[in-house]
mmCIF file as Biopython writes it, N, C-alpha, C and O atoms, coordinates in Angstrom:
data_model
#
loop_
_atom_site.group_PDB
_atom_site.id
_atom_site.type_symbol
_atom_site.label_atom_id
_atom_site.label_alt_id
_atom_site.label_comp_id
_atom_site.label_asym_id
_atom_site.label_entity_id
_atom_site.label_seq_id
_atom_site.pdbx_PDB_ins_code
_atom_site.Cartn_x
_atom_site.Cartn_y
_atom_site.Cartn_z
_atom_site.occupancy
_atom_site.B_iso_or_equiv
_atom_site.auth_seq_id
_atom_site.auth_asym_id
_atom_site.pdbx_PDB_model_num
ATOM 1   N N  . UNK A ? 1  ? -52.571 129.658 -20.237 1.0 0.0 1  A 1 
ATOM 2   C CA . UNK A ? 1  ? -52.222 128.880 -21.413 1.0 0.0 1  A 1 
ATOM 3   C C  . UNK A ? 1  ? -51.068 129.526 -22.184 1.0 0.0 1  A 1 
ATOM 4   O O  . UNK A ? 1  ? -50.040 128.993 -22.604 1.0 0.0 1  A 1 
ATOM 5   N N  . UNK A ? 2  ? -51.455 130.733 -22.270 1.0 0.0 2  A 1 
ATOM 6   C CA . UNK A ? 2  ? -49.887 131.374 -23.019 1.0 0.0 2  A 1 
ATOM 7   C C  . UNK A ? 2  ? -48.738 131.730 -22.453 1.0 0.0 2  A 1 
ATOM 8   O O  . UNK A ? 2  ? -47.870 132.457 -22.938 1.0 0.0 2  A 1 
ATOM 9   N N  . UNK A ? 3  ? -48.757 130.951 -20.921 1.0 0.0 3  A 1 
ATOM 10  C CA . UNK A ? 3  ? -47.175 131.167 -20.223 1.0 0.0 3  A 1 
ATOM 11  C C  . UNK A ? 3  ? -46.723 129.928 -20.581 1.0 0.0 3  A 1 
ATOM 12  O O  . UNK A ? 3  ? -45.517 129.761 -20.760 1.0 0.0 3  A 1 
ATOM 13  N N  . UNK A ? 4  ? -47.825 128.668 -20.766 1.0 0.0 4  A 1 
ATOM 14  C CA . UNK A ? 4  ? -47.057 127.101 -20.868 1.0 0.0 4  A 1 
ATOM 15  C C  . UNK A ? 4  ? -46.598 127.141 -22.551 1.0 0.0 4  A 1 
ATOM 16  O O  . UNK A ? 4  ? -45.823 126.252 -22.904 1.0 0.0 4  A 1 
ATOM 17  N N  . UNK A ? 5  ? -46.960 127.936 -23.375 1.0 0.0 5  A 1 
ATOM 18  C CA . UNK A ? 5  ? -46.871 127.532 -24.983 1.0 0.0 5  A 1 
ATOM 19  C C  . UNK A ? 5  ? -45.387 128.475 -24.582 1.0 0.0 5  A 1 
ATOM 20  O O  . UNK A ? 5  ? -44.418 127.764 -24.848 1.0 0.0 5  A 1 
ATOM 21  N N  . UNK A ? 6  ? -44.977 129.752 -24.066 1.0 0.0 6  A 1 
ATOM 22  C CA . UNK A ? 6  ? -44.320 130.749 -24.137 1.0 0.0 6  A 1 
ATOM 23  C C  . UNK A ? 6  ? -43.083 129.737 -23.312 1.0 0.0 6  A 1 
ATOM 24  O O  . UNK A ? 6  ? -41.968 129.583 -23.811 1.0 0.0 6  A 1 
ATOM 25  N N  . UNK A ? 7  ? -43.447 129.165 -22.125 1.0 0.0 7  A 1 
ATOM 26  C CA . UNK A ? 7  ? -41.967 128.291 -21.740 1.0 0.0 7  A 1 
ATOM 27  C C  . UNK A ? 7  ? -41.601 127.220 -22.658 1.0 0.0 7  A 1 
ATOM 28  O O  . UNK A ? 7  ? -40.410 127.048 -22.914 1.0 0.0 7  A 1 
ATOM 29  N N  . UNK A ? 8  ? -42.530 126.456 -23.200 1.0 0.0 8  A 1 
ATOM 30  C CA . UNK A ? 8  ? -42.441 125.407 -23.874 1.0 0.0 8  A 1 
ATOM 31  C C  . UNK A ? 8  ? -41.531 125.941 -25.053 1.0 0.0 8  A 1 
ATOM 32  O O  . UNK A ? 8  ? -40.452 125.403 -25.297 1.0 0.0 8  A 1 
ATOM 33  N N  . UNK A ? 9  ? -42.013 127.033 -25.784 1.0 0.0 9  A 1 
ATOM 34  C CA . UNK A ? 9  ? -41.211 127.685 -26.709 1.0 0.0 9  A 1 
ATOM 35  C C  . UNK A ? 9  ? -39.727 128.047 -26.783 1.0 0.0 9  A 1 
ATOM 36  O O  . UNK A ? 9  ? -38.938 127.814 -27.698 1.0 0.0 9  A 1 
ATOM 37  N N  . UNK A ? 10 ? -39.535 128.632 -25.689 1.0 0.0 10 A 1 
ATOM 38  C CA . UNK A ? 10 ? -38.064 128.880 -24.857 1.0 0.0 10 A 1 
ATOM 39  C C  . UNK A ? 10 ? -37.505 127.447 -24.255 1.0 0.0 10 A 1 
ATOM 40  O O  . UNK A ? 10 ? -36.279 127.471 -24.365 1.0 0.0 10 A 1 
ATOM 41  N N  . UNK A ? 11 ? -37.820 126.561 -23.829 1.0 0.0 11 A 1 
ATOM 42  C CA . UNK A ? 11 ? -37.219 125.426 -24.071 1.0 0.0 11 A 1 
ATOM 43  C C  . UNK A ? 11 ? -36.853 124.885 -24.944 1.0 0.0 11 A 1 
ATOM 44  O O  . UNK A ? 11 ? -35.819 124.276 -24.667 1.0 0.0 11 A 1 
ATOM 45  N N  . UNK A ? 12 ? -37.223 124.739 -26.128 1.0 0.0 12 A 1 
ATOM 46  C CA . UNK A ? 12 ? -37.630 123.879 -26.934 1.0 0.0 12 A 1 
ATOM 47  C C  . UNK A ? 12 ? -36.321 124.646 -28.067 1.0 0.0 12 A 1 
ATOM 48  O O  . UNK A ? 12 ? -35.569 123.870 -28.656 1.0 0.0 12 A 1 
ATOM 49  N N  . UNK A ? 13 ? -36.206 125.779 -28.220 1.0 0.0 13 A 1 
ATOM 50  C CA . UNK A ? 13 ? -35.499 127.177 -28.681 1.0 0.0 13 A 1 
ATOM 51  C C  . UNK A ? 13 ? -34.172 127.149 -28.040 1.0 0.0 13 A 1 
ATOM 52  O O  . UNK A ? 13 ? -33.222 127.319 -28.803 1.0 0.0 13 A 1 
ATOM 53  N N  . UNK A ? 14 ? -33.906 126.960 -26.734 1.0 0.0 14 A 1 
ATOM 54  C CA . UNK A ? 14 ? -32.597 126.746 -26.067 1.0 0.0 14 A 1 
ATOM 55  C C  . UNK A ? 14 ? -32.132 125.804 -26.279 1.0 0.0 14 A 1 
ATOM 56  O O  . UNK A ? 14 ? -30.929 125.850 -26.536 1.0 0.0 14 A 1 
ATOM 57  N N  . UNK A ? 15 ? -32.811 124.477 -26.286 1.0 0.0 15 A 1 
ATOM 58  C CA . UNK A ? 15 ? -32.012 123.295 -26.209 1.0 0.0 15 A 1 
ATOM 59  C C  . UNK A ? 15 ? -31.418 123.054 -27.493 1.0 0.0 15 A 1 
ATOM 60  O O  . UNK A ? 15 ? -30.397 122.377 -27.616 1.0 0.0 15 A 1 
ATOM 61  N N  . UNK A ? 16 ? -32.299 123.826 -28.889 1.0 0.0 16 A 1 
ATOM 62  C CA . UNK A ? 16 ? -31.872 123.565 -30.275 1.0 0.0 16 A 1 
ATOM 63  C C  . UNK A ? 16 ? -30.617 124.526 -30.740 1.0 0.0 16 A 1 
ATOM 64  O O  . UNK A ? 16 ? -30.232 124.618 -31.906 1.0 0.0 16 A 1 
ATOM 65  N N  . UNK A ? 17 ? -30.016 125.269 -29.547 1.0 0.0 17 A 1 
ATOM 66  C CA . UNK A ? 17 ? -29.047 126.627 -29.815 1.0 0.0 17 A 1 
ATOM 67  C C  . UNK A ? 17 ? -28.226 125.475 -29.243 1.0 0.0 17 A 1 
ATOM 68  O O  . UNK A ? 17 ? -27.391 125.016 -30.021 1.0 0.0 17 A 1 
ATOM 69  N N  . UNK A ? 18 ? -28.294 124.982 -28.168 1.0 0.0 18 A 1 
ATOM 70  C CA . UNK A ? 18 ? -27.179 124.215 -27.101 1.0 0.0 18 A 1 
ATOM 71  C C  . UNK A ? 18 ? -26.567 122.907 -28.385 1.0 0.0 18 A 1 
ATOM 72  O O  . UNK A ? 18 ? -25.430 122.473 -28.566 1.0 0.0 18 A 1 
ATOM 73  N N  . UNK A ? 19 ? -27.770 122.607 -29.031 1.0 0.0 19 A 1 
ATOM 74  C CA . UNK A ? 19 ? -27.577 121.196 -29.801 1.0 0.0 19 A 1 
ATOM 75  C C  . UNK A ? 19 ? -26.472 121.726 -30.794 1.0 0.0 19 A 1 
ATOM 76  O O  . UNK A ? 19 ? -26.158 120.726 -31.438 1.0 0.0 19 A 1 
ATOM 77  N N  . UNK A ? 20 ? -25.553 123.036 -31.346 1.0 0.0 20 A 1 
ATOM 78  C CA . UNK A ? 20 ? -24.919 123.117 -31.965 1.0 0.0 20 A 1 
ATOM 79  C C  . UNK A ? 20 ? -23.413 123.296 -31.550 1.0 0.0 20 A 1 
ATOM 80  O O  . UNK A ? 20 ? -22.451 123.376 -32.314 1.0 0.0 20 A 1 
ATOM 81  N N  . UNK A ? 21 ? -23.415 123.338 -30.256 1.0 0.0 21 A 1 
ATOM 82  C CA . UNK A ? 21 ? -22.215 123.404 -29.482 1.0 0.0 21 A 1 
ATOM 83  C C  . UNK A ? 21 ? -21.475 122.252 -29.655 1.0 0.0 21 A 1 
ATOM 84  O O  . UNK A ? 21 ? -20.268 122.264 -29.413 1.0 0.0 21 A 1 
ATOM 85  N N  . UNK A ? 22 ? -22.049 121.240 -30.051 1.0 0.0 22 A 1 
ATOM 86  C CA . UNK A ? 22 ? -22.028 119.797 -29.821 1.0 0.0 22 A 1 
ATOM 87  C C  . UNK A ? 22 ? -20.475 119.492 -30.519 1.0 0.0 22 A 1 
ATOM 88  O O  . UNK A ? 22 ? -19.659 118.926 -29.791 1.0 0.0 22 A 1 
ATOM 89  N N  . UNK A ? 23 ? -20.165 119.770 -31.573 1.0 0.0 23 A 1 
ATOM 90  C CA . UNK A ? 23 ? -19.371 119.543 -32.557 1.0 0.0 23 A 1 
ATOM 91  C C  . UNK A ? 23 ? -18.003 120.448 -32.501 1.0 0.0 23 A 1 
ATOM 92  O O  . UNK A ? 23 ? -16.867 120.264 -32.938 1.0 0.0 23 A 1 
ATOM 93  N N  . UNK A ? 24 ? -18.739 121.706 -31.628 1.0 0.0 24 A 1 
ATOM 94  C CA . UNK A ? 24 ? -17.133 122.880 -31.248 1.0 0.0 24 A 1 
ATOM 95  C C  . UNK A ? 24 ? -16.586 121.909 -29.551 1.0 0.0 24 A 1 
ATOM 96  O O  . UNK A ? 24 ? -15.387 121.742 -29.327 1.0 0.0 24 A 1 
ATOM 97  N N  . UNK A ? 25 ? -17.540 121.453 -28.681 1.0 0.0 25 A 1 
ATOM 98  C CA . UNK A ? 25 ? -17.242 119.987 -27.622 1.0 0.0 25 A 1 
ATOM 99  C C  . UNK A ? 25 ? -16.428 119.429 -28.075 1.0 0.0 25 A 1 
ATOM 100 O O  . UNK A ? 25 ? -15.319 119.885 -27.798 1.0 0.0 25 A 1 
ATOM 101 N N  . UNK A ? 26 ? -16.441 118.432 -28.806 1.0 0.0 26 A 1 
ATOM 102 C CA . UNK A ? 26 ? -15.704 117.149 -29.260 1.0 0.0 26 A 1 
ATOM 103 C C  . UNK A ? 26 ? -14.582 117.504 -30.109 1.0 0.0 26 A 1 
ATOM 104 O O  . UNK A ? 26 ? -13.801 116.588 -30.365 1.0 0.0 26 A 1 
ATOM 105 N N  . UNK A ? 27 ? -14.286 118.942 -30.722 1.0 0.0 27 A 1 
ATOM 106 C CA . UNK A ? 27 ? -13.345 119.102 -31.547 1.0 0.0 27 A 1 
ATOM 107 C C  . UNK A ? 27 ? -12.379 119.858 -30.259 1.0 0.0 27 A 1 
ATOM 108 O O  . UNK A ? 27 ? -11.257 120.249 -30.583 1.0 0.0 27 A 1 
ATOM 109 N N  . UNK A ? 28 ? -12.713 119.998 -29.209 1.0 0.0 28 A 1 
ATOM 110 C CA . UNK A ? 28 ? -11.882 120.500 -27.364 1.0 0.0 28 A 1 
ATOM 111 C C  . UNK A ? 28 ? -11.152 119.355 -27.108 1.0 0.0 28 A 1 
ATOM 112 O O  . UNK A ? 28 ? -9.938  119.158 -27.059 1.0 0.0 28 A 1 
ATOM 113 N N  . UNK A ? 29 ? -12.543 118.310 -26.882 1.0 0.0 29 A 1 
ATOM 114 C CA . UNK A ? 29 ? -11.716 117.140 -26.372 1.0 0.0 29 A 1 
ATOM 115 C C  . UNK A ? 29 ? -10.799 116.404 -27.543 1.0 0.0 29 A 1 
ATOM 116 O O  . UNK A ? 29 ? -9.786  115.792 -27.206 1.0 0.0 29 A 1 
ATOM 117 N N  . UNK A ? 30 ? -11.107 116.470 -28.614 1.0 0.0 30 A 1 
ATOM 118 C CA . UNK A ? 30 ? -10.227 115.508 -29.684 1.0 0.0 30 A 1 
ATOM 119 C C  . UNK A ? 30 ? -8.508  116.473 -29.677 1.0 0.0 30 A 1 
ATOM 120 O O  . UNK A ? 30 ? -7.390  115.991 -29.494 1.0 0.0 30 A 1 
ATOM 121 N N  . UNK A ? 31 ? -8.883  117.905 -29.941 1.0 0.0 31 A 1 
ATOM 122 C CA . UNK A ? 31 ? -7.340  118.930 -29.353 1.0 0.0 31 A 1 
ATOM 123 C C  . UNK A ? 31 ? -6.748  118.080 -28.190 1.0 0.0 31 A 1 
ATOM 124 O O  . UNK A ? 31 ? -5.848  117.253 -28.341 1.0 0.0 31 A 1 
ATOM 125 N N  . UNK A ? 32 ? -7.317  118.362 -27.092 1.0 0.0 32 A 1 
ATOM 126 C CA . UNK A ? 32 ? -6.595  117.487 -25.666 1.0 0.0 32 A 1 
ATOM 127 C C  . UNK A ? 32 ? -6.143  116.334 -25.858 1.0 0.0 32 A 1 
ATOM 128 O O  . UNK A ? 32 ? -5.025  116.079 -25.409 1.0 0.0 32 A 1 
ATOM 129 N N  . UNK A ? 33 ? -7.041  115.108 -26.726 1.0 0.0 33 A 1 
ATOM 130 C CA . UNK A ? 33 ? -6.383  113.806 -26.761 1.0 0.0 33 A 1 
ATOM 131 C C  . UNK A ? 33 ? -5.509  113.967 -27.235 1.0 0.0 33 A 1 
ATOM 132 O O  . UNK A ? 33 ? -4.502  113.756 -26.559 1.0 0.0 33 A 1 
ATOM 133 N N  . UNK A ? 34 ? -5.296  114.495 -28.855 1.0 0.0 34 A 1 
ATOM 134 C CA . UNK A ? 34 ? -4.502  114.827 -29.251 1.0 0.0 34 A 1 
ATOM 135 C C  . UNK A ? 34 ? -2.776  115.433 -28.770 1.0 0.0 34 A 1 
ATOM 136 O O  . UNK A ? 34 ? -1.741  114.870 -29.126 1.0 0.0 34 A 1 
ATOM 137 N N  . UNK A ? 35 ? -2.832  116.479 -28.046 1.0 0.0 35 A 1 
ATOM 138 C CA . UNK A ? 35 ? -2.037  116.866 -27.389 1.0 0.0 35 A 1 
ATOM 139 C C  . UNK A ? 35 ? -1.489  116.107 -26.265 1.0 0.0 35 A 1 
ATOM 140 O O  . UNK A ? 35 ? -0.300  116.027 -25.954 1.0 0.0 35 A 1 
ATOM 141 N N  . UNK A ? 36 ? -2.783  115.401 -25.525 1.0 0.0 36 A 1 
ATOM 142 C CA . UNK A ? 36 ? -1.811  114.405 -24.488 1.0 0.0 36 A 1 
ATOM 143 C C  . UNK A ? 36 ? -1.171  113.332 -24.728 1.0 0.0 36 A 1 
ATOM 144 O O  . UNK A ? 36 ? -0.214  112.895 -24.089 1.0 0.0 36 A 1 
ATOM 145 N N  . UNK A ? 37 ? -1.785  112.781 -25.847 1.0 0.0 37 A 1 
ATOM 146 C CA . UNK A ? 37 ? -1.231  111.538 -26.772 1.0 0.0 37 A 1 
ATOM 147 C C  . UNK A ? 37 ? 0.103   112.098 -27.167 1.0 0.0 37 A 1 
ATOM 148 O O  . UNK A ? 37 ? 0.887   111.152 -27.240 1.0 0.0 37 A 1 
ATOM 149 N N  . UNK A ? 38 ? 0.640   113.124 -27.425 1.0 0.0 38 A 1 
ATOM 150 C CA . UNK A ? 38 ? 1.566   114.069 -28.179 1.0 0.0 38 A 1 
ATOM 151 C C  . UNK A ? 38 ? 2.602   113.609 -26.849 1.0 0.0 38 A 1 
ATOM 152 O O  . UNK A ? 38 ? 3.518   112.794 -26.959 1.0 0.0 38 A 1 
ATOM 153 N N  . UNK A ? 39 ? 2.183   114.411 -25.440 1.0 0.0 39 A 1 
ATOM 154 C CA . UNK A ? 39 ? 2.902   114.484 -24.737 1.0 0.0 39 A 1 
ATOM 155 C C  . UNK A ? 39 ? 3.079   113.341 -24.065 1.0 0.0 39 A 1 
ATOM 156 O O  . UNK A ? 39 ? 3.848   113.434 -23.108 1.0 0.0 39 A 1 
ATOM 157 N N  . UNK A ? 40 ? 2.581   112.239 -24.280 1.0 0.0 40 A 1 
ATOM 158 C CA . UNK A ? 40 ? 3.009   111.000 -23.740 1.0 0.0 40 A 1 
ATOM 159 C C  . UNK A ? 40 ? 3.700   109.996 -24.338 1.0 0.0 40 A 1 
ATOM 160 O O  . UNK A ? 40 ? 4.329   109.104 -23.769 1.0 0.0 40 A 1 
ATOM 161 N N  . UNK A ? 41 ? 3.546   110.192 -25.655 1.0 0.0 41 A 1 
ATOM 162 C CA . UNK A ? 41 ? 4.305   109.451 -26.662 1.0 0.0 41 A 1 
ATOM 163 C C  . UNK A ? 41 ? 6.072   110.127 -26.293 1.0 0.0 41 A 1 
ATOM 164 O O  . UNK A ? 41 ? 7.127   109.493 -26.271 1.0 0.0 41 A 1 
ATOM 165 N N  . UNK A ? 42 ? 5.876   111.330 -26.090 1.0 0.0 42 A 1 
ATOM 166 C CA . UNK A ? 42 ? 7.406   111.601 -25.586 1.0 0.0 42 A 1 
ATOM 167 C C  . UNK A ? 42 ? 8.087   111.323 -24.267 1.0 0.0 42 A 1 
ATOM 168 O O  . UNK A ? 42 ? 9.303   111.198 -24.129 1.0 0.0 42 A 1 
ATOM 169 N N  . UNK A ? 43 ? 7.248   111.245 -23.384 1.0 0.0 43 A 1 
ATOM 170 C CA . UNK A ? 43 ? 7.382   110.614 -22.127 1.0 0.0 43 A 1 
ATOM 171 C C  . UNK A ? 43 ? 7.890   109.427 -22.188 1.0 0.0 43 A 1 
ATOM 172 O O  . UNK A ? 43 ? 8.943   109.101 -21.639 1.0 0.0 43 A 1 
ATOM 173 N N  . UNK A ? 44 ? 7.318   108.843 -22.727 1.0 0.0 44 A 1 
ATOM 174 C CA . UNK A ? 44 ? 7.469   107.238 -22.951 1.0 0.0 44 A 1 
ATOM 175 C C  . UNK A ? 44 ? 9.034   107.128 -23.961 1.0 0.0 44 A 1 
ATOM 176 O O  . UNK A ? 44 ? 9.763   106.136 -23.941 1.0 0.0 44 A 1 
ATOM 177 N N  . UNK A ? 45 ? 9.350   108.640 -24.967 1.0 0.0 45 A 1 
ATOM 178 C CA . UNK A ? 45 ? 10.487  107.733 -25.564 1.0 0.0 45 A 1 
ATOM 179 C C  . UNK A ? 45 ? 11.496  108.400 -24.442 1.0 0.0 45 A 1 
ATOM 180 O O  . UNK A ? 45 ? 12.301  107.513 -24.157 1.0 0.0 45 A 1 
ATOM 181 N N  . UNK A ? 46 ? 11.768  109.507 -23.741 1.0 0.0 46 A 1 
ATOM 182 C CA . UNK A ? 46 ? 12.021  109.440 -22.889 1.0 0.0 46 A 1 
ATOM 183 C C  . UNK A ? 46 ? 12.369  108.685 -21.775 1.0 0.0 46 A 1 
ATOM 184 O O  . UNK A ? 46 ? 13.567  108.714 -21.493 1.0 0.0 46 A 1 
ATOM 185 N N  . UNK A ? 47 ? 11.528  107.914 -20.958 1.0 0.0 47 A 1 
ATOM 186 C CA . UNK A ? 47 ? 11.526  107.073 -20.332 1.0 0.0 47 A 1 
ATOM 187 C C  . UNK A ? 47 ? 12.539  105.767 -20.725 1.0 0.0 47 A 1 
ATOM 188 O O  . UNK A ? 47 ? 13.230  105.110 -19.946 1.0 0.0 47 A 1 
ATOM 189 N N  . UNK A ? 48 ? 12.367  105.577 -22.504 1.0 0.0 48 A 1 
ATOM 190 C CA . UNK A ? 48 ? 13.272  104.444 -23.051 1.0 0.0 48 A 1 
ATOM 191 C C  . UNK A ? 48 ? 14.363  104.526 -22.446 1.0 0.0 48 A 1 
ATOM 192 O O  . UNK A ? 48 ? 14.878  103.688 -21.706 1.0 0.0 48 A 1 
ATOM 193 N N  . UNK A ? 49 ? 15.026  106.315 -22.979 1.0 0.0 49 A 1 
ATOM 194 C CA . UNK A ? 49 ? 16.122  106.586 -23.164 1.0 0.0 49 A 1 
ATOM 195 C C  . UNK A ? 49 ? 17.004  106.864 -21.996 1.0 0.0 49 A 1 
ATOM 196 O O  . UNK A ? 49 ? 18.183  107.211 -22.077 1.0 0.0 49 A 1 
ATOM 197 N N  . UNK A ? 50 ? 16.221  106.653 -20.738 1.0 0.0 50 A 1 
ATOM 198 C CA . UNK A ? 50 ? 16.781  106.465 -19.359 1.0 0.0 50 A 1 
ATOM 199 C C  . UNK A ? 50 ? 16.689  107.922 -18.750 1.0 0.0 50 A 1 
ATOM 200 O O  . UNK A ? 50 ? 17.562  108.316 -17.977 1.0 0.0 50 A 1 
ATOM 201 N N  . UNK A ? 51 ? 15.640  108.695 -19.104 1.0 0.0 51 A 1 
ATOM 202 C CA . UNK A ? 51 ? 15.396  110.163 -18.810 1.0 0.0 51 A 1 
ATOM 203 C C  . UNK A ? 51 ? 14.304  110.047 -17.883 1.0 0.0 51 A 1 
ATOM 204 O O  . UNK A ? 51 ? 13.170  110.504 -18.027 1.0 0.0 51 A 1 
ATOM 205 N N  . UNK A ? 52 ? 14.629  109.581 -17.199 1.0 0.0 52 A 1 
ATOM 206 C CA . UNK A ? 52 ? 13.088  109.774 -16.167 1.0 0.0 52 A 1 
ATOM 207 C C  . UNK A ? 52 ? 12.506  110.579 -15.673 1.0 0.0 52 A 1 
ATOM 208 O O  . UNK A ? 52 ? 11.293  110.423 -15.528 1.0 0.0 52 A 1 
ATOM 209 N N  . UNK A ? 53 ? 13.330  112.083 -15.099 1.0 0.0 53 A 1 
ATOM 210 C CA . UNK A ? 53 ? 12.991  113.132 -14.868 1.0 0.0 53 A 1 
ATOM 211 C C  . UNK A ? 53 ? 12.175  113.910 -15.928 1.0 0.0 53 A 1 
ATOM 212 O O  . UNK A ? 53 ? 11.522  114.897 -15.587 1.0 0.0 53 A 1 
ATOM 213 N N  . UNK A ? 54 ? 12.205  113.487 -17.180 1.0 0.0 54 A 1 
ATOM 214 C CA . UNK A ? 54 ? 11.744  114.765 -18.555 1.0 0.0 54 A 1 
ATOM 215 C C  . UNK A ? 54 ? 10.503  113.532 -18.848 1.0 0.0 54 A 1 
ATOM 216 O O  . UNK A ? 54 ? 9.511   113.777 -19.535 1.0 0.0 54 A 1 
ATOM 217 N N  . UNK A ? 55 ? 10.723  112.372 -18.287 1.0 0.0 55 A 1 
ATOM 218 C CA . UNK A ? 55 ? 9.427   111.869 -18.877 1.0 0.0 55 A 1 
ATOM 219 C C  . UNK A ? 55 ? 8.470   111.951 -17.827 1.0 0.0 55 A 1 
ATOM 220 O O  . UNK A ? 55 ? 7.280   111.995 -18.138 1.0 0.0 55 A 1 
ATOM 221 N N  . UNK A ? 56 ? 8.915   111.986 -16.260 1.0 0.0 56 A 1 
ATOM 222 C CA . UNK A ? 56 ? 7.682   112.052 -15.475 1.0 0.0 56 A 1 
ATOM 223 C C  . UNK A ? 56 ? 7.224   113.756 -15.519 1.0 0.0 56 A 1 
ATOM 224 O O  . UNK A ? 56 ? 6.193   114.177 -14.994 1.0 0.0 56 A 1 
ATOM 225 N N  . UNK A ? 57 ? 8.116   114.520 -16.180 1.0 0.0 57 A 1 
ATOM 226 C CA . UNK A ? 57 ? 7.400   115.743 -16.314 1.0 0.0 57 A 1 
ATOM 227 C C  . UNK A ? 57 ? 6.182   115.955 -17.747 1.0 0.0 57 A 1 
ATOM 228 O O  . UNK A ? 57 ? 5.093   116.526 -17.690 1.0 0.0 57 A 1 
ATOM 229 N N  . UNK A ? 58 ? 6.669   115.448 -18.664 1.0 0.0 58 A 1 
ATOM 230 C CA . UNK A ? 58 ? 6.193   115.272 -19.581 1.0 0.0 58 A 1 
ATOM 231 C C  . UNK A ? 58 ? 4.667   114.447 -19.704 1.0 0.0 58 A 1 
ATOM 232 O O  . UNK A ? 58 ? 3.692   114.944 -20.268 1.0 0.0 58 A 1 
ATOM 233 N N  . UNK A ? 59 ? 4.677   113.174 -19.096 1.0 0.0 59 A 1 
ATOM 234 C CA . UNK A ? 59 ? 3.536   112.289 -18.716 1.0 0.0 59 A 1 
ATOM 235 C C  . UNK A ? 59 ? 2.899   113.306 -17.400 1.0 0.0 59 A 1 
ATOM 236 O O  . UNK A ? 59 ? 1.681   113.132 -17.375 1.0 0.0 59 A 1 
ATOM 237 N N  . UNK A ? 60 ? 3.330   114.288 -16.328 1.0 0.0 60 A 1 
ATOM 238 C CA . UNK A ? 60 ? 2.564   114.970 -15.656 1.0 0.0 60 A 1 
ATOM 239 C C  . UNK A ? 60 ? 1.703   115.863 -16.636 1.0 0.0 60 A 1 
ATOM 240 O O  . UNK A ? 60 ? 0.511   115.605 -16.802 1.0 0.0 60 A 1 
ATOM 241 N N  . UNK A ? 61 ? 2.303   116.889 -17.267 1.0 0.0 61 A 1 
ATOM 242 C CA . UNK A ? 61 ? 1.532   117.908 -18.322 1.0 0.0 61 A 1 
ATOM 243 C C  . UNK A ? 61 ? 0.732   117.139 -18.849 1.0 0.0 61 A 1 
ATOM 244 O O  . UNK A ? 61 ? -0.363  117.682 -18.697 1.0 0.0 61 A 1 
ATOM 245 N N  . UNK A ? 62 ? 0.533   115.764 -19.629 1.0 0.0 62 A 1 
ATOM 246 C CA . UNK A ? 62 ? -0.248  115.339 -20.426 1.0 0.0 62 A 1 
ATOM 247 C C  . UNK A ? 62 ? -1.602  114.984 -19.285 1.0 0.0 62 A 1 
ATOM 248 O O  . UNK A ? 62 ? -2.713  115.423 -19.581 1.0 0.0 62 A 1 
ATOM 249 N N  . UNK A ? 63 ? -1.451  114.306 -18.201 1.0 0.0 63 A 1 
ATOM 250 C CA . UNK A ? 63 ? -2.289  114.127 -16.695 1.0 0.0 63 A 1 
ATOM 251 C C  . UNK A ? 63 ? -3.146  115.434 -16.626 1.0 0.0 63 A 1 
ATOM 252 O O  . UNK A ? 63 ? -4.375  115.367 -16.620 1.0 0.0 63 A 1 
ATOM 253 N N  . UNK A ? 64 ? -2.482  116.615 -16.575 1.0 0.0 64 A 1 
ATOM 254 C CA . UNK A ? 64 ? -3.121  118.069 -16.338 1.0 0.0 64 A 1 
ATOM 255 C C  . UNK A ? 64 ? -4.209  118.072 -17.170 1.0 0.0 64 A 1 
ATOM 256 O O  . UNK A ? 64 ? -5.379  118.157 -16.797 1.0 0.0 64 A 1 
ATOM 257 N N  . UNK A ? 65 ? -3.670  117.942 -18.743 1.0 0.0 65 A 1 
ATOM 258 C CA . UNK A ? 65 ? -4.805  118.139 -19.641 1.0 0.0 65 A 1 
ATOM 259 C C  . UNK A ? 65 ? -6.410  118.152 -19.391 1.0 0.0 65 A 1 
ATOM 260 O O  . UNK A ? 65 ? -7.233  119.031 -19.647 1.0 0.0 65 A 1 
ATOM 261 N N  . UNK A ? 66 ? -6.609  116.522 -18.643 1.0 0.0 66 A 1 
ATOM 262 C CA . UNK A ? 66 ? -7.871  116.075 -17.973 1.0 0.0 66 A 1 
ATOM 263 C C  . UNK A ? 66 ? -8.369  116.725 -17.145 1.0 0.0 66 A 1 
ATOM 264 O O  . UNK A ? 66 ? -9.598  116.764 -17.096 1.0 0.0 66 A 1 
ATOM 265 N N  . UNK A ? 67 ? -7.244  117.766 -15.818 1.0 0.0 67 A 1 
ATOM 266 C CA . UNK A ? 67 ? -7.896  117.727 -14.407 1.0 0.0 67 A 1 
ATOM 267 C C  . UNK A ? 67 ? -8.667  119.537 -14.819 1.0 0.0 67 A 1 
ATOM 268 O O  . UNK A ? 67 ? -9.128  120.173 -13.871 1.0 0.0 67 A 1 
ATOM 269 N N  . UNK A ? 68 ? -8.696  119.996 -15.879 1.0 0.0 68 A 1 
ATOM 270 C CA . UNK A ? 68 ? -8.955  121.445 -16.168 1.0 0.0 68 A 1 
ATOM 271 C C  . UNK A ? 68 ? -10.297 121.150 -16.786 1.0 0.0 68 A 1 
ATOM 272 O O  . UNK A ? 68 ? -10.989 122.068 -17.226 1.0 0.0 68 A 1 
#
């Protein structure tokens, strides 16, 4: 009986440490959108401006963001 109260405890204890990560997560991914949105918005004026080489590099880096 006091190994199931003792795991139950340590579960119950981990998952409420994990539940605070939650908010340093989403402030990672909101940086990345951020930044790829950054780097694609220049791609794209790029691209206007008949630069195709600096925008398909530019729209690549922002692509990377995701694959890490």
């Amino acid at each position: 009986m006091k190994k199931i109260i003792l795991i139950l405890s340590l579960v119950f204890f981990t998952s409420s440490a994990f539940a605070g990560s939650c908010p340093m997560m989403a402030k990672q991914i909101d940086d990345k959108i951020a930044e790829a949105q950054k780097l694609r918005d220049e791609g794209m004026k790029a691209h206007d401006s008949g630069n195709h080489g600096k925008s398909e590099e530019l729209l690549n880096k922002a692509l990377e963001l995701f694959k890490g």
